[in-house]
N, CA, C and O atoms as CSV, one atom per row, in Angstrom:
chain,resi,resn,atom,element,x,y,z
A,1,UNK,N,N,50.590,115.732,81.382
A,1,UNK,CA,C,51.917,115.240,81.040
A,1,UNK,C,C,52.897,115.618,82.144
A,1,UNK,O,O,52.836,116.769,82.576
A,2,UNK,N,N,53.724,114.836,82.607
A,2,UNK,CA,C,54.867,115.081,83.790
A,2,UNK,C,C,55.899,115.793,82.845
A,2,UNK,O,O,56.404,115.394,81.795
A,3,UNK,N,N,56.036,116.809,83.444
A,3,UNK,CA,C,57.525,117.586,82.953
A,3,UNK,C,C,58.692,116.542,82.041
A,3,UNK,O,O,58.875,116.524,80.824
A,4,UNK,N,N,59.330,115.767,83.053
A,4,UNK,CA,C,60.586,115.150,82.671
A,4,UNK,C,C,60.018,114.346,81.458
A,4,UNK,O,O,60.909,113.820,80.791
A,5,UNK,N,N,58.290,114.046,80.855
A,5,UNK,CA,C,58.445,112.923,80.088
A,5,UNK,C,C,57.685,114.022,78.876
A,5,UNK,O,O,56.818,113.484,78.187
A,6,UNK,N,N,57.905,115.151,78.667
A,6,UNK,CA,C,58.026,116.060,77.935
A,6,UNK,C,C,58.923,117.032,77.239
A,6,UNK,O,O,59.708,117.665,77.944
A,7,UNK,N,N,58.909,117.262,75.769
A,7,UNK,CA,C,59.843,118.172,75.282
A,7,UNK,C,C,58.955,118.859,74.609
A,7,UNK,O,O,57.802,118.546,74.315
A,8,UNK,N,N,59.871,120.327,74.256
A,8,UNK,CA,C,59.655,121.208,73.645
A,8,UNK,C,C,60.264,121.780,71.977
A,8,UNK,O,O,61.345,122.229,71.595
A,9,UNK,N,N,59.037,121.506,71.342
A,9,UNK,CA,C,59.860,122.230,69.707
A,9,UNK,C,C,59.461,123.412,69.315
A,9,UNK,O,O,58.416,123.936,69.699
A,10,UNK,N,N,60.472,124.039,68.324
A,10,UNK,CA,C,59.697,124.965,67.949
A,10,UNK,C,C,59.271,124.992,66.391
A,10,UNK,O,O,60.086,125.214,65.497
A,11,UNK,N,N,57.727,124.707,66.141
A,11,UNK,CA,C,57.447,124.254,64.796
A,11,UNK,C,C,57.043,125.611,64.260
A,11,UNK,O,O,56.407,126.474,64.866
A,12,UNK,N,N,57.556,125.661,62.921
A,12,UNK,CA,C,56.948,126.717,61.657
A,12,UNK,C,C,56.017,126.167,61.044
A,12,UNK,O,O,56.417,125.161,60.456
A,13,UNK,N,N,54.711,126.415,60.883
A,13,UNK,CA,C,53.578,125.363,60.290
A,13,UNK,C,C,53.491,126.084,59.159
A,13,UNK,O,O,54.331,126.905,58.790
A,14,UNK,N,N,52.468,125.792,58.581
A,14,UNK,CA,C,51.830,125.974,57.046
A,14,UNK,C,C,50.689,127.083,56.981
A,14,UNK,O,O,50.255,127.643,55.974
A,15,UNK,N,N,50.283,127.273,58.417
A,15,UNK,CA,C,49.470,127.941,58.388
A,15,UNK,C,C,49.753,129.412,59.105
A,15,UNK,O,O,48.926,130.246,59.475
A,16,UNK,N,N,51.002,129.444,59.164
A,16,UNK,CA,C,50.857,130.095,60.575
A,16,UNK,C,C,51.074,131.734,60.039
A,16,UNK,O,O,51.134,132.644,60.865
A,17,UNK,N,N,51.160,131.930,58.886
A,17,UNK,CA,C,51.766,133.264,58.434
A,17,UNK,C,C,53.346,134.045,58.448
A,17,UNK,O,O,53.766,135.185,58.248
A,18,UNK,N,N,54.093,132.326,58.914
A,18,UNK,CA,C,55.206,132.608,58.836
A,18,UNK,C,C,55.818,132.908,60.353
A,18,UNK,O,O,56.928,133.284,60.728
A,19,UNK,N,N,54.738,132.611,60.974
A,19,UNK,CA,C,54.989,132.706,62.813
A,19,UNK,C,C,55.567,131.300,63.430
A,19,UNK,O,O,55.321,130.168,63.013
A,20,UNK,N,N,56.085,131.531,64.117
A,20,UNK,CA,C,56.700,130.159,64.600
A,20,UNK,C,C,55.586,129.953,65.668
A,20,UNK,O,O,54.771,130.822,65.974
A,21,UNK,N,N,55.651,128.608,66.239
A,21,UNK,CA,C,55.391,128.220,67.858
A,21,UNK,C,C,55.852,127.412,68.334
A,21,UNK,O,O,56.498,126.666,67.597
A,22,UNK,N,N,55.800,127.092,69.778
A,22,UNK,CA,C,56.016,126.404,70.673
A,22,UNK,C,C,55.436,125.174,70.736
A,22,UNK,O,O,54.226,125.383,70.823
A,23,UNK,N,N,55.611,124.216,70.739
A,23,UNK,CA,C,54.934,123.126,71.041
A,23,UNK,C,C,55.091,121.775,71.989
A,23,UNK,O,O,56.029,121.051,71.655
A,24,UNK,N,N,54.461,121.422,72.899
A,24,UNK,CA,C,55.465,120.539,73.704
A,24,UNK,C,C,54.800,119.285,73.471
A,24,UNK,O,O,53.585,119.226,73.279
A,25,UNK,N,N,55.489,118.370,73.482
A,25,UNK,CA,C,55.160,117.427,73.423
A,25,UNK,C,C,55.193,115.979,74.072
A,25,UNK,O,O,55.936,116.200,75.028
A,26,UNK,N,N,54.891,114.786,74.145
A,26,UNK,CA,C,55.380,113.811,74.874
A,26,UNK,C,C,57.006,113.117,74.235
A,26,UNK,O,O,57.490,113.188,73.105
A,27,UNK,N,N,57.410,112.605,75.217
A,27,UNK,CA,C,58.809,112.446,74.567
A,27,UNK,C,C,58.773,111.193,73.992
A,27,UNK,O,O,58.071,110.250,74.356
A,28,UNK,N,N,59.937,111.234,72.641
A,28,UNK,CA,C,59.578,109.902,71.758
A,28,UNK,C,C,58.943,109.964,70.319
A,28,UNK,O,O,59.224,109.304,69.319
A,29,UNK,N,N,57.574,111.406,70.595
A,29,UNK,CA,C,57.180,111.228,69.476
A,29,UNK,C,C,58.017,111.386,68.376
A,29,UNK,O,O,59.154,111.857,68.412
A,30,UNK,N,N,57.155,110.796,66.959
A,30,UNK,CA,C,58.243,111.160,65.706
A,30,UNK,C,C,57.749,112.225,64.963
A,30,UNK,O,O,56.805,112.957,65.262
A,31,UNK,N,N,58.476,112.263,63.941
A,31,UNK,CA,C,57.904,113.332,63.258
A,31,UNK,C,C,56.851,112.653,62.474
A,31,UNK,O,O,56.913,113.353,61.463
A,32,UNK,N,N,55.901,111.758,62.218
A,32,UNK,CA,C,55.507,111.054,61.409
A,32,UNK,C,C,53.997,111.074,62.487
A,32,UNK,O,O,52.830,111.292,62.162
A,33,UNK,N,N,54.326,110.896,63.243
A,33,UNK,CA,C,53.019,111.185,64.777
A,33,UNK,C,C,52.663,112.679,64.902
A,33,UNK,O,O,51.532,113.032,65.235
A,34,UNK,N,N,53.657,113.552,64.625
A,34,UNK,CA,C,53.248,114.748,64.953
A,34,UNK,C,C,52.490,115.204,63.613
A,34,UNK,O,O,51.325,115.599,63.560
A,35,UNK,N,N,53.289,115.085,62.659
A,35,UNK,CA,C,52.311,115.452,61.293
A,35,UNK,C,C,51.141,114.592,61.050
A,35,UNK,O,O,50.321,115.219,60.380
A,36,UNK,N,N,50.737,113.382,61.337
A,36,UNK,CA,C,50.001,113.026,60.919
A,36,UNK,C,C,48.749,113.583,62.216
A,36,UNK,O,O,47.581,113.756,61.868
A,37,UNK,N,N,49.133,113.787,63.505
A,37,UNK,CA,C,48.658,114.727,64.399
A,37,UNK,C,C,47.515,116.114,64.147
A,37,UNK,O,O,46.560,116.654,64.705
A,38,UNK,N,N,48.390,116.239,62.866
A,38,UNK,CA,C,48.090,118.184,62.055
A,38,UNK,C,C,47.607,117.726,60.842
A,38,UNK,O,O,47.652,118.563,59.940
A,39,UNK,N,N,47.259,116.882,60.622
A,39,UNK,CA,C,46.588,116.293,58.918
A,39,UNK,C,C,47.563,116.838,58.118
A,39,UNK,O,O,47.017,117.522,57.252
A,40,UNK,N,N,48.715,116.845,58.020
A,40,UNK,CA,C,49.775,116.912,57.277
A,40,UNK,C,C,50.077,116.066,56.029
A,40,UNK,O,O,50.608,114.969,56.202
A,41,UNK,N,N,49.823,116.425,54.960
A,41,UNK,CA,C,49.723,115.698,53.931
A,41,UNK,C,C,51.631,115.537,53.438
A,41,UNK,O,O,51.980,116.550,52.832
A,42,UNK,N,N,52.551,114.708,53.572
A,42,UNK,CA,C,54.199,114.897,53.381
A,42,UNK,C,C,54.335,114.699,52.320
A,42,UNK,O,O,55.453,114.443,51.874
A,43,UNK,N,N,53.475,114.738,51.712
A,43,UNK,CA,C,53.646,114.542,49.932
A,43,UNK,C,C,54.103,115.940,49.422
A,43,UNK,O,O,55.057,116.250,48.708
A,44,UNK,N,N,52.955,116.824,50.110
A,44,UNK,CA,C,53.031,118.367,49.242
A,44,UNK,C,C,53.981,118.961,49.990
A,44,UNK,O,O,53.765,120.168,49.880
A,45,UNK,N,N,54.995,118.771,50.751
A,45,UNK,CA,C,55.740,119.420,51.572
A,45,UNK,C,C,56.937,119.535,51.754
A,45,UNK,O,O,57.501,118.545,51.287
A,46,UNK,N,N,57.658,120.262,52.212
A,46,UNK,CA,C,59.673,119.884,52.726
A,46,UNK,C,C,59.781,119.684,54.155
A,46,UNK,O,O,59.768,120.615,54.961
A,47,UNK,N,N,59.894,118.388,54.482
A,47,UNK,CA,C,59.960,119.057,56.057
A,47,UNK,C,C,61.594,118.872,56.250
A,47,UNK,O,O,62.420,118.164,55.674
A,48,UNK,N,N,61.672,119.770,57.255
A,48,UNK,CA,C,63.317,119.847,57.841
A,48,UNK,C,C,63.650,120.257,59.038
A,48,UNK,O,O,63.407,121.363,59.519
A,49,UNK,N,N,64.217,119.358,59.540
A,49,UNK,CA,C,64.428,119.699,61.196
A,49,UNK,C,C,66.373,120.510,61.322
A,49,UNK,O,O,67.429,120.037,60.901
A,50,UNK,N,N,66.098,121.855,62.088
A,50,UNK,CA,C,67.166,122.020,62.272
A,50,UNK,C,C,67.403,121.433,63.820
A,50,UNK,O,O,66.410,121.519,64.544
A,51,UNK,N,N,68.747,120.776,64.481
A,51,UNK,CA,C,68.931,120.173,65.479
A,51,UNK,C,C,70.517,120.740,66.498
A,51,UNK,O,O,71.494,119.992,66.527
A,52,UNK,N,N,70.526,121.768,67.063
A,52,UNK,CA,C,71.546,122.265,67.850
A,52,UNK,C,C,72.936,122.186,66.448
A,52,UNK,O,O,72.608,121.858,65.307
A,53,UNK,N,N,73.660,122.357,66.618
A,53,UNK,CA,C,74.883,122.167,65.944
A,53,UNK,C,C,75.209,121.217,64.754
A,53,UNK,O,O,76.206,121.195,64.033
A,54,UNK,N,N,73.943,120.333,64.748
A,54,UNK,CA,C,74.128,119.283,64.015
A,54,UNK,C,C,73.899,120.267,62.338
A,54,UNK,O,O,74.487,120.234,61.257
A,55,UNK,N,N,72.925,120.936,62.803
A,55,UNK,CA,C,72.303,122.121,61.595
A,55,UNK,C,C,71.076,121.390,60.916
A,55,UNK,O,O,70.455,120.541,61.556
A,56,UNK,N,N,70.625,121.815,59.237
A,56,UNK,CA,C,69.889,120.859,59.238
A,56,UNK,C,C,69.541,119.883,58.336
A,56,UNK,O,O,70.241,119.742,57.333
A,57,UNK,N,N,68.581,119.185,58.518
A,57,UNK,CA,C,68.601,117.853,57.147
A,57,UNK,C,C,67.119,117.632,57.201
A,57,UNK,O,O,66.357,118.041,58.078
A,58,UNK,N,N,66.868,117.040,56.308
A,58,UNK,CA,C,65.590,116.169,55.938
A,58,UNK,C,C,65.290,114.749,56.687
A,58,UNK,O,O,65.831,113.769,56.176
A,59,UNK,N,N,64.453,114.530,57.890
A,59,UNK,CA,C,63.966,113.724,58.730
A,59,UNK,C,C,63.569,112.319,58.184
A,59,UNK,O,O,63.056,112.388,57.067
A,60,UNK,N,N,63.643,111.466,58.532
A,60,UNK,CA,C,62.710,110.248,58.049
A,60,UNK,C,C,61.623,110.127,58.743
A,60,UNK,O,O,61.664,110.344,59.954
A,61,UNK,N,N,60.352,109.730,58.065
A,61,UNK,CA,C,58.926,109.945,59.289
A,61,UNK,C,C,58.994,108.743,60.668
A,61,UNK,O,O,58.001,108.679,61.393
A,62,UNK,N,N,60.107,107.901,60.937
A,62,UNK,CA,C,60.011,107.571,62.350
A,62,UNK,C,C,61.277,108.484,63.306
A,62,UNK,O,O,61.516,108.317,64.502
A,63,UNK,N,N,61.627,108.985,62.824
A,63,UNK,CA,C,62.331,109.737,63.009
A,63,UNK,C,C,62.077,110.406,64.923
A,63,UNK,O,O,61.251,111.315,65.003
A,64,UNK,N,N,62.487,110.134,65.755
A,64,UNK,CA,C,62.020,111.192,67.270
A,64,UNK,C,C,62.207,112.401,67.297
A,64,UNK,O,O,63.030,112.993,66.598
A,65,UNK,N,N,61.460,112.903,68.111
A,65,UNK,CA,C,61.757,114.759,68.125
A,65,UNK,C,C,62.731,114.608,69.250
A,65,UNK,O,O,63.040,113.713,70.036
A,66,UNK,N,N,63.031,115.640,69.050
A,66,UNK,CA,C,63.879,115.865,70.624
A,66,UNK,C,C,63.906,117.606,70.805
A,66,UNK,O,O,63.575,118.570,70.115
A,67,UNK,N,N,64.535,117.367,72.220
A,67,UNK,CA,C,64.129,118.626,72.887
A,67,UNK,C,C,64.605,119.472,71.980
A,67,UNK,O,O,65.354,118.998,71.126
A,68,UNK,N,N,64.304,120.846,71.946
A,68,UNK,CA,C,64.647,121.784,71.010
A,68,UNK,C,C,64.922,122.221,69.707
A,68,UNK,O,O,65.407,123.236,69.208
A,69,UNK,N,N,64.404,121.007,69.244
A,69,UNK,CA,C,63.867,120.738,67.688
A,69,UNK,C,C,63.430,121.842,66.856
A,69,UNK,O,O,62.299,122.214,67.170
A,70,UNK,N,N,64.031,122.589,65.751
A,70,UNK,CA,C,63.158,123.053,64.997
A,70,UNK,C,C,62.439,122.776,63.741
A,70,UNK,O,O,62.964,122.985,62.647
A,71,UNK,N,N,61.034,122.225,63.902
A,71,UNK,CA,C,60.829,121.390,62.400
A,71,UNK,C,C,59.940,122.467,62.087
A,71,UNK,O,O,59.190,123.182,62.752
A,72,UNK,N,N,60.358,122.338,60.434
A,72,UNK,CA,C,59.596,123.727,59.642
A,72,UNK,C,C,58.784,122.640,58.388
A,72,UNK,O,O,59.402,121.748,57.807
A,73,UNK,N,N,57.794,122.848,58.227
A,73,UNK,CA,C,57.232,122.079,57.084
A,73,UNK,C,C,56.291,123.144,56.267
A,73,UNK,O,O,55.334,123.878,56.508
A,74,UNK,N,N,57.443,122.662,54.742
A,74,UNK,CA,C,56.902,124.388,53.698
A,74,UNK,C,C,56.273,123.857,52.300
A,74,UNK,O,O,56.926,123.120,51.562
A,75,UNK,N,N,54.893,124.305,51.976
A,75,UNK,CA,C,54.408,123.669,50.657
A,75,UNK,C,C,55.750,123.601,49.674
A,75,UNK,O,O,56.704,124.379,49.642
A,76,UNK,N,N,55.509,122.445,48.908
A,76,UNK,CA,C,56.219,122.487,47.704
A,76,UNK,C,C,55.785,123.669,46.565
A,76,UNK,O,O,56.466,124.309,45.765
A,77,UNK,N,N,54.566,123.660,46.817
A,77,UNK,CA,C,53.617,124.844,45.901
A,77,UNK,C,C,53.234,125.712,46.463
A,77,UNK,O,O,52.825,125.551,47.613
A,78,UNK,N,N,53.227,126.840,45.913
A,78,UNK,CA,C,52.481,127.916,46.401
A,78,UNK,C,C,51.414,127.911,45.611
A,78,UNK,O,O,51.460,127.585,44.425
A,79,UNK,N,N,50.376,128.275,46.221
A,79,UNK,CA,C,49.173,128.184,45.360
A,79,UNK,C,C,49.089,130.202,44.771
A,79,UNK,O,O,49.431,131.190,45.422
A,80,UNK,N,N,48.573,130.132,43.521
A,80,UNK,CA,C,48.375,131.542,42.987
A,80,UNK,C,C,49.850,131.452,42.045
A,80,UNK,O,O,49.994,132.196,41.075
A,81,UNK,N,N,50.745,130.614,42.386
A,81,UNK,CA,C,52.318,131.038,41.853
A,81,UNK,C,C,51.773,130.236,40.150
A,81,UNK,O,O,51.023,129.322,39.808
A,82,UNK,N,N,52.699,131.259,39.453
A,82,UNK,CA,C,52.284,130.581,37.935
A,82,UNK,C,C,54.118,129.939,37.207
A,82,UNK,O,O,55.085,130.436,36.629
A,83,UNK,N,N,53.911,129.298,37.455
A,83,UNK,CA,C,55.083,128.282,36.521
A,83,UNK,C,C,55.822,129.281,35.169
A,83,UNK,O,O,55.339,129.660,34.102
A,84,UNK,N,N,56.808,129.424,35.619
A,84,UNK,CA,C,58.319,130.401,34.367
A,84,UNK,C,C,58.218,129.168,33.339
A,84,UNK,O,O,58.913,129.154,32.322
């Protein structure tokens, strides 16, 4: 990948133990390419991108990343959790 036609996010995954990472990517992609990328099922999930100043909101899946993106995608369920 050439530098200039690359960005960088920083994603919180599902798996990660609550660790963030780095991820770079080609520029353009959406969020809908990247999850489906990670077998990301968006049914069971919240995803939410925080975006510089803008702060944050809930994405639509064509949605583009852009540089410095933070998308966090968090089960709706916890598994083991028992329903009040």
């Amino acid at each position: 990948m050439n530098q200039s036609e690359t960005i960088t996010i920083t994603y919180l995954n599902r798996n990660g133990g609550g660790f963030a990472e780095r991820v770079d990517l080609v520029q353009g992609t959406t969020i809908g390419q990247f999850l489906n990328q990670r077998d990301i099922s968006v049914e069971h999930f919240t995803i939410r991108i925080v975006r510089g100043s803008q702060g944050g909101f809930t994405p639509s899946s064509d949605e583009p990343l852009q540089e410095g993106d933070r998308l966090s995608c968090v089960p709706l369920k916890i598994e083991g959790a028992i329903q009040a």
